[in-house]
VEXGUMAR-123444 format. One line per 5 residues: number of its first residue (from 1); their letters; for each residue x, y negated, z of N, C-alpha, C. Coordinates in steps of 0.1 Angstrom, whole numbers, plus 5000, padded with zeros to 4 digits. Layout:
// residues N
NUM> A> X/Y/Z/X/Y/Z/X/Y/Z ~ ...
This chain:
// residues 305
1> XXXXX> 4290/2862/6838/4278/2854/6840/4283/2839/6840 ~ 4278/2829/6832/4279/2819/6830/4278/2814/6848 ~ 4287/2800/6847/4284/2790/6862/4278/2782/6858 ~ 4270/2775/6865/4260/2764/6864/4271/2753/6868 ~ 4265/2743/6857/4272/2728/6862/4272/2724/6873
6> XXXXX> 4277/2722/6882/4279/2711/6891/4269/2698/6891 ~ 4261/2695/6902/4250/2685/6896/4258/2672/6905 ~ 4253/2660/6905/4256/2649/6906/4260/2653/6921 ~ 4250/2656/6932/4256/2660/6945/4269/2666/6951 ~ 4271/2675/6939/4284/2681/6938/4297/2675/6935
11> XXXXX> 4294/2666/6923/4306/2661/6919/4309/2646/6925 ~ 4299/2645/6934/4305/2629/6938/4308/2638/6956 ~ 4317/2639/6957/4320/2645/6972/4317/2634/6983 ~ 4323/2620/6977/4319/2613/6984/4307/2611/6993 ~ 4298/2613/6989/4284/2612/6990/4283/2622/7001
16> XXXXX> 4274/2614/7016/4274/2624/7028/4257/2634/7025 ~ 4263/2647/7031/4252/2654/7032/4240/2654/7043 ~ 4231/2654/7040/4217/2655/7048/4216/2667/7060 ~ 4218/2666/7074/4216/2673/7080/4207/2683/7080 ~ 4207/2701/7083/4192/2701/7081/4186/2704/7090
21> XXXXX> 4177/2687/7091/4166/2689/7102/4153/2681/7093 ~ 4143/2691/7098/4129/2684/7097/4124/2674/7099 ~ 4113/2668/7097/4108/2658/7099/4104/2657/7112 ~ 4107/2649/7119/4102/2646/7135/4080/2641/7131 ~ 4076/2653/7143/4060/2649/7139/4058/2649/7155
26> XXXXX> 4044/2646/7158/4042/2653/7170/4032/2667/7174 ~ 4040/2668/7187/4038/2682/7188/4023/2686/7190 ~ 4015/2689/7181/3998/2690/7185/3996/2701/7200 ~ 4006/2709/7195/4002/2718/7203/4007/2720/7223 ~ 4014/2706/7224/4015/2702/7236/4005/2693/7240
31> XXXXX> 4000/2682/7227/3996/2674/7229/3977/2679/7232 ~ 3975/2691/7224/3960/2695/7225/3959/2704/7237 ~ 3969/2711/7244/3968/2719/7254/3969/2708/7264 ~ 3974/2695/7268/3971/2689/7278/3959/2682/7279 ~ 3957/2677/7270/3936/2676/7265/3927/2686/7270
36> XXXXX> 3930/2701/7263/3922/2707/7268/3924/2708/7286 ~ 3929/2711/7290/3933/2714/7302/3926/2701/7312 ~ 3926/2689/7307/3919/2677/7317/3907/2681/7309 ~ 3903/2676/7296/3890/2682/7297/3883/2691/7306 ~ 3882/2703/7305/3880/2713/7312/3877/2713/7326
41> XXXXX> 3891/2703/7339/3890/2700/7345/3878/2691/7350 ~ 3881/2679/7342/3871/2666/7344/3857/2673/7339 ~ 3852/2678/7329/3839/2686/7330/3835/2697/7340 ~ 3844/2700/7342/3838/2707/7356/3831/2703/7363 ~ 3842/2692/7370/3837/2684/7378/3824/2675/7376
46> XXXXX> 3822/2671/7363/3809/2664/7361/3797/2676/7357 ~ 3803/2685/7358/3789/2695/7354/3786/2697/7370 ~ 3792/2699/7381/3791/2697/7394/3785/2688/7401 ~ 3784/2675/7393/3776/2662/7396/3785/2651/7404 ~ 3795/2655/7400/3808/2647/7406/3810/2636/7396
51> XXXXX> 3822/2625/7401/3823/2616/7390/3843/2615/7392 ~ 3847/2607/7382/3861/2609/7379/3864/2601/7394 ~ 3855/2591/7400/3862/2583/7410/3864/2591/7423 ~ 3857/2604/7423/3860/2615/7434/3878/2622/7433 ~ 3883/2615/7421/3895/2622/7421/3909/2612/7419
56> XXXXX> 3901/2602/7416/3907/2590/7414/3915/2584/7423 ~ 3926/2583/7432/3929/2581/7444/3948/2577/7441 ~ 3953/2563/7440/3960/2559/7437/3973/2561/7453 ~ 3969/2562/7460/3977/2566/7474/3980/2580/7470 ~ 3970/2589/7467/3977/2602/7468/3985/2607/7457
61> XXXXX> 3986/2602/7441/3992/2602/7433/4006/2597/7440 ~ 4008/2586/7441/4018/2580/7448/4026/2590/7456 ~ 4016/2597/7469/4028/2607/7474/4033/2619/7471 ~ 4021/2624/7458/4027/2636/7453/4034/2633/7439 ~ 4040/2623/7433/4047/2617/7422/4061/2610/7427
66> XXXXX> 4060/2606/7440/4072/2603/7446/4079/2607/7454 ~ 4074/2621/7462/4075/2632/7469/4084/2641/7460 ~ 4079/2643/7448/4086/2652/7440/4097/2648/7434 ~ 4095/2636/7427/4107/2630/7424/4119/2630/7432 ~ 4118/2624/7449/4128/2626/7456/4134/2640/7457
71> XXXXX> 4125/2654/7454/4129/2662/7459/4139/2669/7447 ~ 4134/2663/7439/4142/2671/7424/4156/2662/7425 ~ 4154/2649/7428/4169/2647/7428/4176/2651/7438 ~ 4173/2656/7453/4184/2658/7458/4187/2672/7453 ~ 4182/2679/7445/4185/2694/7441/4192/2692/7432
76> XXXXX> 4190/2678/7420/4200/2681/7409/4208/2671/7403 ~ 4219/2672/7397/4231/2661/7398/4223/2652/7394 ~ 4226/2639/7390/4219/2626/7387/4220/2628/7371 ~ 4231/2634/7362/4233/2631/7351/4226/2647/7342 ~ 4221/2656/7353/4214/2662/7346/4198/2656/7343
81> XXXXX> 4196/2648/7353/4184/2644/7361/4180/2634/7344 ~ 4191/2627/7342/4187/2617/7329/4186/2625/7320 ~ 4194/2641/7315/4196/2644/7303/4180/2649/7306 ~ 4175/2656/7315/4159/2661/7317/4147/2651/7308 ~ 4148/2642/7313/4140/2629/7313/4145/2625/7297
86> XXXXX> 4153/2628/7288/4157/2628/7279/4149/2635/7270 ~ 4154/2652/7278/4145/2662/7270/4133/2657/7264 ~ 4125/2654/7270/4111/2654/7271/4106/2651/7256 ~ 4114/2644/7244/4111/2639/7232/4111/2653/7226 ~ 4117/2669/7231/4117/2675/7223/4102/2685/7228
91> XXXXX> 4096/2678/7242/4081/2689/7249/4070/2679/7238 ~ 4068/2669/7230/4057/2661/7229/4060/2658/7217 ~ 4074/2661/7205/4078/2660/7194/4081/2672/7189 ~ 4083/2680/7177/4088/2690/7169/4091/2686/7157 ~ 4100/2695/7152/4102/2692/7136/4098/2703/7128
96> XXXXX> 4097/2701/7116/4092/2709/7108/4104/2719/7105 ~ 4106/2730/7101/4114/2741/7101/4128/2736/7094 ~ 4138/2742/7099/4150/2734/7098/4158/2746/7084 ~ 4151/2762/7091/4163/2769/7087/4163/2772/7070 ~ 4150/2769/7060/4150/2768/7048/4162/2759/7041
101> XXXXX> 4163/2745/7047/4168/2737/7046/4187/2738/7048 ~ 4186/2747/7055/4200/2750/7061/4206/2760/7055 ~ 4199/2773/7048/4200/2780/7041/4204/2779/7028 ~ 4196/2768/7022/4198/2756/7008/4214/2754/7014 ~ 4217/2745/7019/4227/2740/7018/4238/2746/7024
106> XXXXX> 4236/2760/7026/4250/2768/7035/4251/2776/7016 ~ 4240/2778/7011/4242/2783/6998/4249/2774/6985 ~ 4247/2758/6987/4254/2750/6978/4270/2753/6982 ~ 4271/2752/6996/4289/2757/6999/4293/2769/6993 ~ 4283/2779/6994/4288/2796/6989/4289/2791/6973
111> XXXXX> 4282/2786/6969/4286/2786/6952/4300/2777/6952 ~ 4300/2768/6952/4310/2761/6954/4327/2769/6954 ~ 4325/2773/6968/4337/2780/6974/4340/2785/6963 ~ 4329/2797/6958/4334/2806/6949/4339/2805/6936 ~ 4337/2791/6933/4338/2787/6926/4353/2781/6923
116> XXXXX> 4356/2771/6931/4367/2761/6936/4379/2765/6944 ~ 4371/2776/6950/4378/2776/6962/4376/2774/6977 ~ 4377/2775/6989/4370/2774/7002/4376/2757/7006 ~ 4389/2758/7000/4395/2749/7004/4390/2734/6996 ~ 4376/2735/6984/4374/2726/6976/4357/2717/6989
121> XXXXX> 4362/2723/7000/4348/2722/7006/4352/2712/7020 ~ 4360/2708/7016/4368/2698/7029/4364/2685/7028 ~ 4358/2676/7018/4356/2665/7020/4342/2673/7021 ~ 4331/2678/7018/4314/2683/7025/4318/2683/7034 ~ 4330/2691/7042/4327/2690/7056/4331/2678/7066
126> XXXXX> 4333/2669/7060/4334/2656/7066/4325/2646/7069 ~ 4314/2650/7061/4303/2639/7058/4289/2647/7059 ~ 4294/2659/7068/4279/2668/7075/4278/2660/7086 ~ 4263/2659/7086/4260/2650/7099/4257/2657/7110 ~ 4250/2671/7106/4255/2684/7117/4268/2686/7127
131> XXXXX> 4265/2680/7138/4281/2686/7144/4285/2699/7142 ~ 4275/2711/7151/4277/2722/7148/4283/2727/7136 ~ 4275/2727/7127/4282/2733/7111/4292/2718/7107 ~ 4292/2709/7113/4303/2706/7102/4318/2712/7114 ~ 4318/2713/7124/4329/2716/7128/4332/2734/7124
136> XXXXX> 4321/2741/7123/4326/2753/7118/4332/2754/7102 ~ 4322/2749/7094/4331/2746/7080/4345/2742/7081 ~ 4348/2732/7092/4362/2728/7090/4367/2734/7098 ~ 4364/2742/7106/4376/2758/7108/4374/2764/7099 ~ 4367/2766/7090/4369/2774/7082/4372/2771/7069
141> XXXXX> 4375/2760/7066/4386/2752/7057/4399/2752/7062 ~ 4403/2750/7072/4414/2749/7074/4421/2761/7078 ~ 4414/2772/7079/4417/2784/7075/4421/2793/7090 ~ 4413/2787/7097/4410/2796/7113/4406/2806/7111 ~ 4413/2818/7118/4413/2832/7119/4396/2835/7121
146> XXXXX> 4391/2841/7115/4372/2844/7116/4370/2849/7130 ~ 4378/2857/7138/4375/2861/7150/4375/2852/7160 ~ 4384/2839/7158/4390/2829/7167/4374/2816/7162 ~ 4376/2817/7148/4361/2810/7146/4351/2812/7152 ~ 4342/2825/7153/4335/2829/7161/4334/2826/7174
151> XXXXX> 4346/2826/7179/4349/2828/7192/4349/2815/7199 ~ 4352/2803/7194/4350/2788/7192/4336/2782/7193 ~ 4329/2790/7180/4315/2782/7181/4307/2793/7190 ~ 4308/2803/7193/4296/2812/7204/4299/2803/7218 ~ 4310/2801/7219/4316/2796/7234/4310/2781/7229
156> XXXXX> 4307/2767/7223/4300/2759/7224/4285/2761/7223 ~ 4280/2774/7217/4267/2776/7217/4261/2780/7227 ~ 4271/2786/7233/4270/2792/7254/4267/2779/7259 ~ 4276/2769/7263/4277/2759/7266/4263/2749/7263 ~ 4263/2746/7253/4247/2736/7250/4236/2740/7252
161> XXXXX> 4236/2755/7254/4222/2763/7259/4226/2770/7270 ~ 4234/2761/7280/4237/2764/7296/4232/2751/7300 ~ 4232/2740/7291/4231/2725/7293/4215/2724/7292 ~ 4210/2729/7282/4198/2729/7278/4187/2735/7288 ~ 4191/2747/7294/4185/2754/7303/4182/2745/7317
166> XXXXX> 4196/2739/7322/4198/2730/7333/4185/2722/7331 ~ 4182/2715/7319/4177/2703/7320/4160/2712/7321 ~ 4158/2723/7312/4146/2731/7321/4142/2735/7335 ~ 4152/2739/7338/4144/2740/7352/4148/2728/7361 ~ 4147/2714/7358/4148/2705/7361/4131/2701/7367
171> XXXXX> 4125/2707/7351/4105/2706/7351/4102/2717/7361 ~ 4111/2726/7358/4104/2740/7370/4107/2736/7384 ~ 4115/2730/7386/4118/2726/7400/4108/2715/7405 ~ 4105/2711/7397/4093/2699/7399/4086/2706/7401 ~ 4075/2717/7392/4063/2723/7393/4065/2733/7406
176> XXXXX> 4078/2738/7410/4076/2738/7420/4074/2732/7435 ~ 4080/2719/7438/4080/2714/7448/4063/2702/7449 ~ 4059/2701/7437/4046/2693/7434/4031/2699/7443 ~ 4033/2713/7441/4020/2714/7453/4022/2718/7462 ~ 4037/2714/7472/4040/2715/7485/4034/2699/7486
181> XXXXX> 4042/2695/7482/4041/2679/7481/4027/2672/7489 ~ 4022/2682/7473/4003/2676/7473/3994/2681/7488 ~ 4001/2692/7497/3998/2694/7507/3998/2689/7516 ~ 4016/2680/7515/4017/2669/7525/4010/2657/7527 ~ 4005/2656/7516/3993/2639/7509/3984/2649/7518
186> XXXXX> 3977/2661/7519/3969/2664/7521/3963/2663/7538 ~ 3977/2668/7547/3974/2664/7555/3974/2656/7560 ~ 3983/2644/7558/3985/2634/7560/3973/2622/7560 ~ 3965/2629/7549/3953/2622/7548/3942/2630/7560 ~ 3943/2640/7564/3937/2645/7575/3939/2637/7588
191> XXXXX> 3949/2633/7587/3957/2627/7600/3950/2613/7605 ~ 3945/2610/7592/3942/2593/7592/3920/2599/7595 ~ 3917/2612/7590/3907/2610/7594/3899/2615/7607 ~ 3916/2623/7609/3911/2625/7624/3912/2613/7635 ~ 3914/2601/7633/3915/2592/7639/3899/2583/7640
196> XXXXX> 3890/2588/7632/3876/2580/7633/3866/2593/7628 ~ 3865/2602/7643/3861/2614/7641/3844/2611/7653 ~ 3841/2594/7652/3832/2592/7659/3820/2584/7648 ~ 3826/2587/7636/3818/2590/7626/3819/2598/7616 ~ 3804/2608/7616/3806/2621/7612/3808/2617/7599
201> XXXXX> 3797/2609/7593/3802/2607/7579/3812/2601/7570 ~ 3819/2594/7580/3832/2586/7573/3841/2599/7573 ~ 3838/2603/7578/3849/2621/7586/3849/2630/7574 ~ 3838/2633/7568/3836/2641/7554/3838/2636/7541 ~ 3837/2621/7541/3840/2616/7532/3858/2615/7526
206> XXXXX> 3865/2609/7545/3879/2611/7542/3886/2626/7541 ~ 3880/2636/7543/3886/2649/7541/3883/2655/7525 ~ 3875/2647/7521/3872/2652/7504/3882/2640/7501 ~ 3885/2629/7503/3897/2621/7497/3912/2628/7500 ~ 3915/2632/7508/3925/2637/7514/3929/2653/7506
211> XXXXX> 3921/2657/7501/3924/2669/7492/3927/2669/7479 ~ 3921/2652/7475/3927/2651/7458/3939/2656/7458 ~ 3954/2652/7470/3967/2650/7468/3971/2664/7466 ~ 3962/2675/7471/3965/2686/7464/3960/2691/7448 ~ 3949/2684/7451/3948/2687/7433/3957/2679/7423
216> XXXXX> 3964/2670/7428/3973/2662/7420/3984/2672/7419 ~ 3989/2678/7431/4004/2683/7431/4003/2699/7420 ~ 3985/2706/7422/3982/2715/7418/3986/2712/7401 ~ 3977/2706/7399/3972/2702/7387/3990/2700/7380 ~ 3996/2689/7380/4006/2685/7376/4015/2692/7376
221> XXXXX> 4016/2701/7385/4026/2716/7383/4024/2726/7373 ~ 4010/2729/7369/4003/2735/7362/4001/2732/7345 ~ 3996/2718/7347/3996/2717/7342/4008/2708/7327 ~ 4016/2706/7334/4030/2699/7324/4039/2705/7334 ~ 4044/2702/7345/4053/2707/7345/4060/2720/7347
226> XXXXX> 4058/2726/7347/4061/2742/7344/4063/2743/7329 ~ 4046/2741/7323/4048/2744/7308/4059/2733/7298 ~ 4062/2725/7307/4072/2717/7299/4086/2723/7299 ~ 4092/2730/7313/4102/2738/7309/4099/2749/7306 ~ 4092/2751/7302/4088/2764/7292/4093/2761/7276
231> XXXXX> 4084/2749/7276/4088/2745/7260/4101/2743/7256 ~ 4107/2736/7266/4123/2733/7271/4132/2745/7264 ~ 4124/2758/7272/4132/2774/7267/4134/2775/7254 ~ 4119/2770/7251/4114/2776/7237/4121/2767/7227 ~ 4122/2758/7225/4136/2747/7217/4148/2751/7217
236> XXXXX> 4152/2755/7229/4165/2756/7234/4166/2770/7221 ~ 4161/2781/7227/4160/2792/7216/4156/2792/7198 ~ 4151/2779/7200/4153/2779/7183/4167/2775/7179 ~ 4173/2766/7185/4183/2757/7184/4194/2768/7179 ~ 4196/2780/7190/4202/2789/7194/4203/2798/7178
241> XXXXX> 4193/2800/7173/4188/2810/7164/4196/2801/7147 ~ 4189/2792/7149/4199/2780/7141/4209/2782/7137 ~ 4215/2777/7148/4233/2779/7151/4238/2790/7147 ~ 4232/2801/7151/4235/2815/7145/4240/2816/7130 ~ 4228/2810/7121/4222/2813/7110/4238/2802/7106
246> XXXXX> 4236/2796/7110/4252/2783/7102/4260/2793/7102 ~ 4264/2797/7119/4275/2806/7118/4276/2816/7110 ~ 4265/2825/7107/4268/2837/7103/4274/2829/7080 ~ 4264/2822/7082/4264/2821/7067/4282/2813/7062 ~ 4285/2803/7074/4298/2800/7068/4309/2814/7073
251> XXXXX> 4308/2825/7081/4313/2837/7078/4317/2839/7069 ~ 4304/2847/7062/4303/2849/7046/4306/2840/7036 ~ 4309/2827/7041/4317/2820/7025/4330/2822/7030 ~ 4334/2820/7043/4347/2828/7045/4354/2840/7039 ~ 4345/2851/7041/4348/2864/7034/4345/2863/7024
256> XXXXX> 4339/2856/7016/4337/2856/7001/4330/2864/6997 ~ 4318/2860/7001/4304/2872/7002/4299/2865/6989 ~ 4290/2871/6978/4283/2865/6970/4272/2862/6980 ~ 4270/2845/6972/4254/2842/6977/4246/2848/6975 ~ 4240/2856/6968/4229/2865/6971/4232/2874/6981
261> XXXXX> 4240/2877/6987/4240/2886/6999/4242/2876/7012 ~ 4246/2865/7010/4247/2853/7019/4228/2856/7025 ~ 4222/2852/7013/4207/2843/7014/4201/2857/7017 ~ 4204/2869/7015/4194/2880/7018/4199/2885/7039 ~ 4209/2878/7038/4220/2879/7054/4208/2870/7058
266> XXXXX> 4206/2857/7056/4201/2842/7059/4188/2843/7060 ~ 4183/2852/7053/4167/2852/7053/4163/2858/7063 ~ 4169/2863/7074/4166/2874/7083/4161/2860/7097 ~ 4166/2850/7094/4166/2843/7104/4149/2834/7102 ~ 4149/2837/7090/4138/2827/7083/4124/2831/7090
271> XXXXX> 4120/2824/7101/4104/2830/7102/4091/2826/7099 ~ 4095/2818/7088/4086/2808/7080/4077/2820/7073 ~ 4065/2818/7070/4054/2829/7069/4057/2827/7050 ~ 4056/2840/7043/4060/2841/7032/4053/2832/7023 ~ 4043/2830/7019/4035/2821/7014/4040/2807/7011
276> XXXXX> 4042/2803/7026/4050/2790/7030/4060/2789/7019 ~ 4068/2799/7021/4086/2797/7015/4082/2797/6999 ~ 4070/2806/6994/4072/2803/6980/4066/2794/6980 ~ 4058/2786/6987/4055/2774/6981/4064/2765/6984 ~ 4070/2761/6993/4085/2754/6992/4092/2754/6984
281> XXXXX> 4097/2770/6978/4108/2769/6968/4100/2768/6949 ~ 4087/2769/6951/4083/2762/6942/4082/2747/6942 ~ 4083/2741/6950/4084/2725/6953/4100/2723/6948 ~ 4105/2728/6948/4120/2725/6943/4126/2730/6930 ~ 4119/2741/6927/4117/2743/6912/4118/2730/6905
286> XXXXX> 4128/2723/6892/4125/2716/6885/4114/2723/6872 ~ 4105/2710/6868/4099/2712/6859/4103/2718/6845 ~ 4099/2721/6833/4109/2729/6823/4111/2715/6812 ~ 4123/2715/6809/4131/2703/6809/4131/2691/6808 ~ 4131/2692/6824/4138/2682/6833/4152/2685/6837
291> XXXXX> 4159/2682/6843/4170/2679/6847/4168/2683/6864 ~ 4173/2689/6869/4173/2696/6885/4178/2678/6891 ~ 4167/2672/6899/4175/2661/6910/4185/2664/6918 ~ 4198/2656/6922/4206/2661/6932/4197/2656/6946 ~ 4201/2661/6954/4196/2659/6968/4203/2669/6981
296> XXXXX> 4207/2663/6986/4218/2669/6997/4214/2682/7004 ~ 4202/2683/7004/4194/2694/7011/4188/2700/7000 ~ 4188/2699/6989/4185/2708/6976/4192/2720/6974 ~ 4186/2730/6970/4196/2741/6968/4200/2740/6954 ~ 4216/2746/6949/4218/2746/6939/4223/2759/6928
301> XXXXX> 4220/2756/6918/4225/2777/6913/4242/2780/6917 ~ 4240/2789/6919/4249/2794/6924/4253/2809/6918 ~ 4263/2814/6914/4268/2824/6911/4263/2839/6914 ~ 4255/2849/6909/4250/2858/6913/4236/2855/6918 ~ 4229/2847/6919/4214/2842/6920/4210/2852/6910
């Protein structure tokens, strides 16, 4: 079977490769479940004949937002405490699917290798902007034992989703201590209205203020923080699935797997809904003669396709 030229991406090595990650968008689906969720709330309450300034109470936020805060840091180092507060760009952002992208370009190396040789793949792996996969390709250029390879990148993939987990229940530790908290506003506001209990109506009025601090600590546990290290999990486990998919596929340019058994290994990771993927890999289809564009994240023919 004839080899396909080498396209411009190929032959200028120089030239750094495109990580594959998606397009950063935001995440609707954090962003419409916190909507609906106040929605919901705040209509309630106005279907009840209440108004937002029944809930509105700038003292009691204060002690269930600063209450909590204190209590999550004495539970957790300081430097997890930043990487948490870090997280947060991945509970309110997502990217669009990484692993097509990654698949493309673990399959330009399988042609390649096979081609050149494993060892013709040393300057690509210099100029991956991927740490993960670029440090695996260069064990596996420089010709590390596959078991010792493995055994390298599982042990940093333990590690960053030991780190990743930390900064989750960083949120859960919050959602938990938030409607203790809101109890303490709660009484505390009791405290102050049992002091002018020689007016009955000032007395009912401060005990409906004195309960917001529980619906604050309620609410804010409920509503983000819990589900924020949730989402936390849920990232962390894509990331995880990822990494996998690099690993397993620079394997197989190791063993000298044809790419088509690479991409049918690769596709297993793919949970992109089928439709999607042909319309993608029709998007990359060049037109009939044209000339295939290079592009770092482009797939290229490869041997046995």
């Amino acid at each position: 079977m004839a080899e396909a030229a080498p396209t411009a991406s190929q032959s200028n090595p120089a030239k750094p490769q495109a990580s594959p990650g998606g397009a950063v968008r935001p995440d609707f689906a954090t962003l419409g479940g916190i909507c609906v969720a106040l929605l919901g709330i705040v209509g309630g309450l106005i279907l009840e004949k209440g108004s937002l300034q029944d809930i509105t109470q700038l003292t009691a936020a204060l002690v269930v937002l600063g209450g909590t805060l204190g209590a999550v840091l004495v539970t957790t180092p300081l430097s997890v405490m930043i990487g948490a507060f870090g997280a947060l760009r991945h509970v309110f952002f997502d990217r669009s699917s990484q692993v097509t992208q990654a698949i493309d370009m673990i399959l330009q190396f399988a042609g390649k290798a096979r081609r050149n040789g494993i060892v013709s793949l040393e300057t690509e792996a210099q100029h991956i902007s991927d740490p993960f996969l670029r440090k695996a390709l260069a064990l596996a250029v420089d010709g590390t034992d596959l078991h010792e390879l493995r055994k390298m990148m599982e042990l940093e993939m333990e590690i960053d989703e030991e780190r990743r987990e930390a900064e989750a229940r960083v949120w859960e530790a919050a959602g938990g201590y938030a409607p203790t908290i809101g109890i303490i506003g709660a009484v505390m506001g009791l405290i102050q209205v049992m002091k002018h209990l020689e007016d009955i109506k000032e007395v009912g009025h401060g005990i409906a203020v004195a309960f917001v601090a529980t619906i604050y600590g309620v609410a804010s546990a409920n509503i983000f923080l819990l589900p924020a290290g949730n989402k936390l999990r849920a990232r962390a486990r894509e990331l995880r699935l990822l990494k996998e998919l690099m690993l397993e596929g620079i394997i197989g340019i190791v063993e000298g797997l044809n790419p088509t058994l690479i991409r049918l290994k690769l596709e297993a990771y793919n949970r992109q809904k089928p439709q999607a993927r042909i319309k993608a890999k029709a998007a990359k289809t060049p037109q009939a003669g044209k000339a295939p564009v290079a592009a770092g994240m482009r797939q290229q023919p490869v041997p046995g396709d």
